[in-house]
N, C-alpha and C positions, 0 to 999 in steps of 0.2 A: 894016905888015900886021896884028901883033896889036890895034893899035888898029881897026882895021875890022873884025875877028872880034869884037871886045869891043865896037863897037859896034853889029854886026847882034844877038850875043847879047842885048844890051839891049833892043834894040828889038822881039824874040823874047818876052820876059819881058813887056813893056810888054802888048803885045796879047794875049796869052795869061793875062792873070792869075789870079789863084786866086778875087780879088773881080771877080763883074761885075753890071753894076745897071742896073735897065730901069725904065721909067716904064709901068705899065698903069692902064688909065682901069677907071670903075667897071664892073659886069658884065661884063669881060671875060674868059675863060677861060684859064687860067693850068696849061699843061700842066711839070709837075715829076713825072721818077720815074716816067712811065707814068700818072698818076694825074691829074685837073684839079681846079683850085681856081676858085672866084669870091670876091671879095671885095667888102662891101657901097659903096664908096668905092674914090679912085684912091688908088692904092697904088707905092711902090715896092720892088722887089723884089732882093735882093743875094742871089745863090747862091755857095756854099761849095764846089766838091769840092777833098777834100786824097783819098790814097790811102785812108783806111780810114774817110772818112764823108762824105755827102753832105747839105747843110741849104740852107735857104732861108729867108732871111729878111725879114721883108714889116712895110713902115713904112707908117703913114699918108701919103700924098702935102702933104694941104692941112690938116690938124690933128691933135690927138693923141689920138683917140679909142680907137686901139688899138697894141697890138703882137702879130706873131703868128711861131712858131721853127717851120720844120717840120723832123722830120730823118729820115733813114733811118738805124736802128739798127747799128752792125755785129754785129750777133749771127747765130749761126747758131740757136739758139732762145728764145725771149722766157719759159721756162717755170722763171725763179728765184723766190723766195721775196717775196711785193713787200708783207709785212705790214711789214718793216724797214725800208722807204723809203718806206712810203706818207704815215706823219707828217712827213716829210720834205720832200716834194712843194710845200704852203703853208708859209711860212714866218710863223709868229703868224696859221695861217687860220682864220678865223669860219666858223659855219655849214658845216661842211666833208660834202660826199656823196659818196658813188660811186656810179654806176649803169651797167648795160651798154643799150647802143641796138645794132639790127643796123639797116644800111640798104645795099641791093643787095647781101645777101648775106653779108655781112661784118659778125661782131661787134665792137664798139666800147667799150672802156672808158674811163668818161671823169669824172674828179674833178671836181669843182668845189669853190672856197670862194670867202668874201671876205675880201679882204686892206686893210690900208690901208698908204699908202706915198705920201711925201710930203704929208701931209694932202687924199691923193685916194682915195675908196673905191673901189676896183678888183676889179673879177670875174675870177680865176684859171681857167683850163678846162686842162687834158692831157684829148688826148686819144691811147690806145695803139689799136693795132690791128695784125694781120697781115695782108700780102697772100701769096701762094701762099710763096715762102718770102724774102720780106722782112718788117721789120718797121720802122712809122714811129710815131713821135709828132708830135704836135704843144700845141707851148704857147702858148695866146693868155692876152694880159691886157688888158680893156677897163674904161673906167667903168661903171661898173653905174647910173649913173643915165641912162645911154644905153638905154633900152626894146629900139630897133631891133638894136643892137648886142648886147644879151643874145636877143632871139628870133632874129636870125641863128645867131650861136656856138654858144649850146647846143642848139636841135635839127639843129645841122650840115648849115643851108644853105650854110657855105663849102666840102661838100663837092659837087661836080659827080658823081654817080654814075655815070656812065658811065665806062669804063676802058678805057684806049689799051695794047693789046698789044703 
């Protein structure tokens, strides 16, 4: 008998897991958190929740032109001191900015540098933002000699504006 208890609990664990991972084709809307993503390429996607964080993380399907972490913060306010993490952020980054962008509403602060790694020049992006009282980031890293892939990222056409209540 305990062995079929310990074997339905397995099979419990099995299907329920903490990692689960989907295949989405290019342009397709990608609801995480209330919020939609589109990604320029098929992409696959591996979501995280553990109790006190939820992330998302999204691979290139068919080559490696990107990586991107999204996460919802556990914080109840995003309002620390971020002069002390902000050199932090790139790790040896060139050319490093910060600028804010609002779109639908909602102000966006968003880093950029360029980093090299593995003898590949790669364009770093965070971007932070609050929604009513969440708060997410997201960190993409693409090659920057990808054109499409720096005018996607950084003026935040992987954001889908419209928001699922």
């Amino acid at each position: 008998m305990s062995r079929f208890f310990g074997a339905l609990i397995g099979i419990l664990l099995l299907q329920n897991s903490v990692y689960a991972q989907e295949l989405i084709l290019k342009e397709k809307k990608v609801l995480w958190q209330g919020i939609t993503f589109i990604f320029p390429e098929d992409v696959v996607i591996k979501e995280k929740n553990l109790s006190f964080e939820k992330s998302l993380h999204v691979y290139p399907a068919r080559r490696e032109p990107f990586f991107l972490v999204l996460r919802k913060l556990p914080l109840k306010e995003i309002d620390f001191p971020r002069e002390n993490w902000e050199s932090e952020i790139f790790w040896r980054g060139k050319e490093f900015e910060k600028s804010s962008l609002e779109l639908g509403g909602i102000r966006y602060t968003v880093y950029k540098a360029d980093q090299i790694r593995n003898q590949n020049l790669l364009r770093g992006n965070l971007w932070i933002w609050s929604d009513k009282d969440s708060h997410y980031w997201v960190w993409i890293l693409f090659r920057k000699e990808r054109k499409d892939l720096v005018d996607f990222f950084e003026n935040g056409r992987f954001l889908n504006i419209a928001r699922v209540n």
